[in-house]
N, C-alpha and C positions, 0 to 999 in steps of 0.2 A: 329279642322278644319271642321269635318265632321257636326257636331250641330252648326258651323257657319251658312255652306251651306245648311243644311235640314232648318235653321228657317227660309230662305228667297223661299223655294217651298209652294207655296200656298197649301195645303190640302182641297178635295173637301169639308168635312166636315167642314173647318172652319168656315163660316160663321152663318151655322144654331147653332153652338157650342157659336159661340161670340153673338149670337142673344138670345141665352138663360140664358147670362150673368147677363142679367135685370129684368128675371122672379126670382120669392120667392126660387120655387124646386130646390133642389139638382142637380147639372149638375152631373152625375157619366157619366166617359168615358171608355168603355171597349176595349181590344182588346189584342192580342196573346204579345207575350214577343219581344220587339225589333220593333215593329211597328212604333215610333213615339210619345209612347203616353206622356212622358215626354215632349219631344220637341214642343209638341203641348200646351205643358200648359205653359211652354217660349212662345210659341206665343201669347195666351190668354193673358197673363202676360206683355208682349209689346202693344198690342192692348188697355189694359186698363190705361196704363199709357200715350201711345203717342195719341191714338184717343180718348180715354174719360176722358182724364186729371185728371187721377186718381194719385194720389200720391202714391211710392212708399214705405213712412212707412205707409201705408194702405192697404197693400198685403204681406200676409203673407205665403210662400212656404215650404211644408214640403217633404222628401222623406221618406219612413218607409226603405226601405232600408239599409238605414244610422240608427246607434243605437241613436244618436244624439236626431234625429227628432222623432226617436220610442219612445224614454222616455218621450216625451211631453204628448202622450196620454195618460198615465198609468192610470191616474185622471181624470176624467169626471166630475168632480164639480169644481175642480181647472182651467181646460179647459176653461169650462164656465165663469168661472170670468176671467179668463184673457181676454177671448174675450169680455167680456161687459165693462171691465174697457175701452178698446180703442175701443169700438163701437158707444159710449152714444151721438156722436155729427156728426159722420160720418159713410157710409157705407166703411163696411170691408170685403176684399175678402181672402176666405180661401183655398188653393188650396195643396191637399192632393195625393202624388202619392203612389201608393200602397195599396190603405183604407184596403182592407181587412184587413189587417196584424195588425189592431187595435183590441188587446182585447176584443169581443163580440162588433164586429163592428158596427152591425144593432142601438143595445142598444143606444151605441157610440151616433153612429152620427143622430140619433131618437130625443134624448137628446137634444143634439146641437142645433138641427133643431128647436125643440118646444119648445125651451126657449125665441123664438120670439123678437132675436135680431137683429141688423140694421147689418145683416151677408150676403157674399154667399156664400156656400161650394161649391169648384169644389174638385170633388174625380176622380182616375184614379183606373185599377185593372185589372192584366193579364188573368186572366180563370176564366171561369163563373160560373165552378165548386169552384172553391178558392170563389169567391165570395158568394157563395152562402154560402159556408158553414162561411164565414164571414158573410153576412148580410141573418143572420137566419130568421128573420121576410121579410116582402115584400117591408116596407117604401111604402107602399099604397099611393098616392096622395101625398107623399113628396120629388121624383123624374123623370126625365126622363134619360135614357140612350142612351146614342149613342154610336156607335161603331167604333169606327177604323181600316181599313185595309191597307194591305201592300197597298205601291201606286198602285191609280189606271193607264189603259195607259196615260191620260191627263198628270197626276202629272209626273209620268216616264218623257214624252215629257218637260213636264217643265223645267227639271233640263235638259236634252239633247238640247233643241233649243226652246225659249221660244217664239219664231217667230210664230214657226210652231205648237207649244201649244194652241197659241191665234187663230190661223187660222182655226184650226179641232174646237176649243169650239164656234167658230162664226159661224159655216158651211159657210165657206168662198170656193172660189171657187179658187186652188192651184194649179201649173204649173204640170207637168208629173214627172220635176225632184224633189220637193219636194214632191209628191206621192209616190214617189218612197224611198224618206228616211226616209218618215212615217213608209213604208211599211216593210224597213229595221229593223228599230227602234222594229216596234210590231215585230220582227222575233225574237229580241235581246229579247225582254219581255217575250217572249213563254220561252225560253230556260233558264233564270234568275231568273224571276218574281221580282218584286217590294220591296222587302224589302231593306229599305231607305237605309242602308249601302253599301247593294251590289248594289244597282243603283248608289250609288256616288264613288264607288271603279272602279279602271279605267283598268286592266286586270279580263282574264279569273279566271286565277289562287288566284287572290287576292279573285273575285267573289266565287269561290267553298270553300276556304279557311272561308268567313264570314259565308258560308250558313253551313258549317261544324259546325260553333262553333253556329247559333244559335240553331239546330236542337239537336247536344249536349249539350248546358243552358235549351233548352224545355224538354227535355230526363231527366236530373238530377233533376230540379228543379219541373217540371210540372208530368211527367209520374212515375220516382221511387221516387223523395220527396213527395209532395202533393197528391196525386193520389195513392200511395205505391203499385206499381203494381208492385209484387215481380216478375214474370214472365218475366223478358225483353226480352229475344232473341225470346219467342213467339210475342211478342207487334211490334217487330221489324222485324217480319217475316211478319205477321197480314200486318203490315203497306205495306210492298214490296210488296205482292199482291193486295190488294186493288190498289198501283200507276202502276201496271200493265194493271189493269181491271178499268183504271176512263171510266165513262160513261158507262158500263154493270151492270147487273141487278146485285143485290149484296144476293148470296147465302148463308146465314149465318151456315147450315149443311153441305154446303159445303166447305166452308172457316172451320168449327169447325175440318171437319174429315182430310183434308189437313194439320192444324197446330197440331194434334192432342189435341184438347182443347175441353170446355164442349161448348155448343154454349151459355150458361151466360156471362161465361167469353170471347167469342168475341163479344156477343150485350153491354157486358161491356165497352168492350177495343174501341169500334166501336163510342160508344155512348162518352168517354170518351174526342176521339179525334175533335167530333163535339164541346162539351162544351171548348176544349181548342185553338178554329181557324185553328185547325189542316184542317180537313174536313168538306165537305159543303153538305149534305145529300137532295135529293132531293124524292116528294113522285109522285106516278101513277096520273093522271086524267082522272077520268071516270067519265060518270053521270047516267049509268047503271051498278053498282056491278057483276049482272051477267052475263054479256056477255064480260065486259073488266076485266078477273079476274087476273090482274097483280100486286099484292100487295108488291114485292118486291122492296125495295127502290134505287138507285141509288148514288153514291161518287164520288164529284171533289174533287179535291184541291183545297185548297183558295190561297197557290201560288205557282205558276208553278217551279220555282226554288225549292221549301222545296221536289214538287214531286220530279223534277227531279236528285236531291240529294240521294235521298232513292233507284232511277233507275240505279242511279249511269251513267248517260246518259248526256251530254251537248253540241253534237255534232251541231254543225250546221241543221238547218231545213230541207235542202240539202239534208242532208244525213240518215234520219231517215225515219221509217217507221212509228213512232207513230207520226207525224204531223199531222193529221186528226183530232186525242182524244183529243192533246194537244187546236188544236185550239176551238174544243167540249168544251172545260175547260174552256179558256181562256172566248169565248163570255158569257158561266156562271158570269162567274167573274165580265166581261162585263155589263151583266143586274142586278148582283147582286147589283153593285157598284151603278149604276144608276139608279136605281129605288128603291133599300132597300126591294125589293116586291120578301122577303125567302120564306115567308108564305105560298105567293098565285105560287111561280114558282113550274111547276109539267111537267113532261112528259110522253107522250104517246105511249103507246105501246098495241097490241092486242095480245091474244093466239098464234095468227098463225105469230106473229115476224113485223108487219107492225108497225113503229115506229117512232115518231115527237121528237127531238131531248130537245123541252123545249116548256110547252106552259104556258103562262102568262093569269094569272086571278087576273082582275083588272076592272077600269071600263068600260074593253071592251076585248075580248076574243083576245087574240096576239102568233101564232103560229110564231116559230123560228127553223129553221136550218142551220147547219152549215157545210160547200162542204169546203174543201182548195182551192181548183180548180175547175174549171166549163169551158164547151168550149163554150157554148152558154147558153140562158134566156130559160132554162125547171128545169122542178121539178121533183122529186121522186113519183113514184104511192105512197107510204104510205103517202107522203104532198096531194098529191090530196086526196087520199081515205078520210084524216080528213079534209079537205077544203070541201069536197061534206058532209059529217057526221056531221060536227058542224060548218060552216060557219064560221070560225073566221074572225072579221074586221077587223084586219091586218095577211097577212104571210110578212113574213120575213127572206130570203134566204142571210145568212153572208157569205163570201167568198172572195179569193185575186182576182178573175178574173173580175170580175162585180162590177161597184159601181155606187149609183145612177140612177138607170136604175127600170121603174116602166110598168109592161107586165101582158096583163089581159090573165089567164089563163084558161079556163072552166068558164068561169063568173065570176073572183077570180081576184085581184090586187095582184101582188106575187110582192114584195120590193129586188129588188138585190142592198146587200149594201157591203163594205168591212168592217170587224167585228168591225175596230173601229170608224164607223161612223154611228151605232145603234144609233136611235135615238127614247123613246119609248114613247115619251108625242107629 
């Protein structure tokens, strides 16, 4: 029932996914375990049959999961001729969940690719580190990746009230009371996070119960299978503090002499859980080395629910004192989702502890903070201190109290928005 109801939530990514259907490259889709990425290639796999009237003995589905579908690849000359025998008059779509898990994958599907048949591979695959060490070479010029993540709030909203879905994506202009059960809604997302099962599970308890077992499948399968990190109860201590301290500077000698470990082994463990969607690593921005020397990198979570599993925390918003971090996170998530711009996101901080919560380098400098609460339209001396230091063409001040509301500040347009009505194009 549940992969009923997920194939009918639109995914933000779908469309740039279904749009790369018709290019030569390789579609590879990446993302954490349980995100969707199957369900997504059923969607791909409906789209090309119902909107491009593609015939269905023309699409051929594999899962490596299954020993079934794993014995197909064992051959790679044999592969090939079966795909050319039903190629020779029609294009053929190949859609591979799991690719790493192919026999010197890279090799694999290199082959495939450059035998320059009437083909198109769509490949999926959970860790980047699995992947990598499956596609050994780079497939240079014979792929594009895209990522998948737990839903973002739109998608959330979608399956919750599809009204009120289309009304935040239209920047339409919504009554108090449906502002109000947006508002509600992102409170449920802070405390849950997006992972498609626990959004379509309809108790608390059912919700803690999914995020248990996928945190436990990540744990077996990702951190002591693939990963052989023989050390778990450090890995798992590691983790607890890092979702105590999202958004502080991330002391690696301090963290090492805490779990008592070497500090290898937690830029290991650290670096580990980034390749695996775990964690979302963000770095300093400075444009002078020596005067902003804060080189220490900063950790969200990519979802709020996996954190707050590990916090062992799911109180209502009410009643916590980390709502502040959480929503820190959340608008992460936020920009991460909507713009794809990991690279260029960096935050600011000085010596003496003045601090911008996230600033966006793009084709225009975008400072972002984020208050739960505000009682009126002012800022923080540290938003002003970098609004007078590097002028950014947009601030942007996320919060439940202010939305919509545009106040020039020292000669500064400062943007009060509520976090999920960031809007950054």
């Amino acid at each position: 029932m549940e992969n009923i109801v997920q194939k009918y939530i639109k995914r933000d990514i779908f469309e740039k996914v279904a749009d790369h259907l018709k290019k030569p490259e390789i579609t590879l889709i990446t993302g954490s375990r349980q995100v969707g990425k199957t369900v997504l290639l059923s969607q791909l796999r409906e789209f090309l049959i119902k909107e491009k009237s593609v015939k269905e003995d023309l699409i051929f589905s594999y899962n490596l999961d299954l020993i079934q579908d794993w014995e197909v690849f064992q051959n790679q000359t044999d592969f090939i001729k079966f795909l050319r025998d039903r190629s020779q008059k029609q294009k053929i779509y190949i859609f591979v969940d799991e690719a790493q898990k192919v026999p010197e994958a890279t090799r694999f599907f290199k082959g495939v690719y450059d035998s320059k048949l009437n083909i198109k591979l769509i490949l999926t695959g959970s860790s980047s580190l699995e992947l990598k060490a499956g596609f050994k070479e780079t497939l240079a010029g014979r792929k594009i990746v895209f990522q998948i993540c737990p839903f973002s709030f739109l998608e959330f909203l979608r399956y919750k009230e599809k009204f009120l879905a289309n009304s935040l994506q239209a920047d339409k202009k919504i009554s108090n009371i449906d502002n109000k059960k947006i508002k509600d809604y992102y409170k449920e997302y802070l405390v849950f996070g997006g992972y498609p099962r626990v959004v379509l599970s309809e108790t608390k308890e059912e919700k803690i119960s999914i995020l248990k077992e996928i945190y436990s499948s990540y744990v077996e399968k990702d951190v002591v299978g693939f990963l052989e990190i023989k050390n778990k109860p450090v890995f798992n201590r590691l983790l607890k503090l890092l979702a105590s301290q999202i958004g502080q500077l991330v002391n690696i000698g301090e963290l090492a002499t805490n779990l008592g470990a070497d500090r290898k082994t937690i830029e290991k463990y650290i670096f580990s859980l980034e390749e695996t969607f775990i964690l979302k690593k963000i770095s300093p921005y400075f444009t002078n080395p020596r005067q902003e020397v804060i080189k220490s990198g900063k950790v969200y979570f990519a979802d709020l629910g996996i954190r707050n599993l590990v916090v062992e925390n799911f109180n209502n918003l009410t009643e916590r004192v980390d709502k502040g971090v959480l929503l820190e996170n959340a608008v992460l998530i936020e920009i991460f989702q909507r713009s794809n711009l990991t690279d260029k996101l960096r935050f600011w901080r000085t010596k003496q502890g003045a601090e911008v919560d996230f600033v966006i380098e793009s084709d225009r400098l975008t400072a972002v903070e984020s208050k739960f609460s505000i009682k009126k339209e002012s800022i923080s001396l540290s938003l002003r201190n970098f609004i007078k230091k590097f002028k950014p063409e947009r601030t942007i001040v996320a919060n439940f109290s202010i939305d919509s509301k545009k106040v020039k500040i020292e000669d500064a347009l400062i943007e009060f928005v509520y976090p999920f009505n960031i809007r950054l194009k």
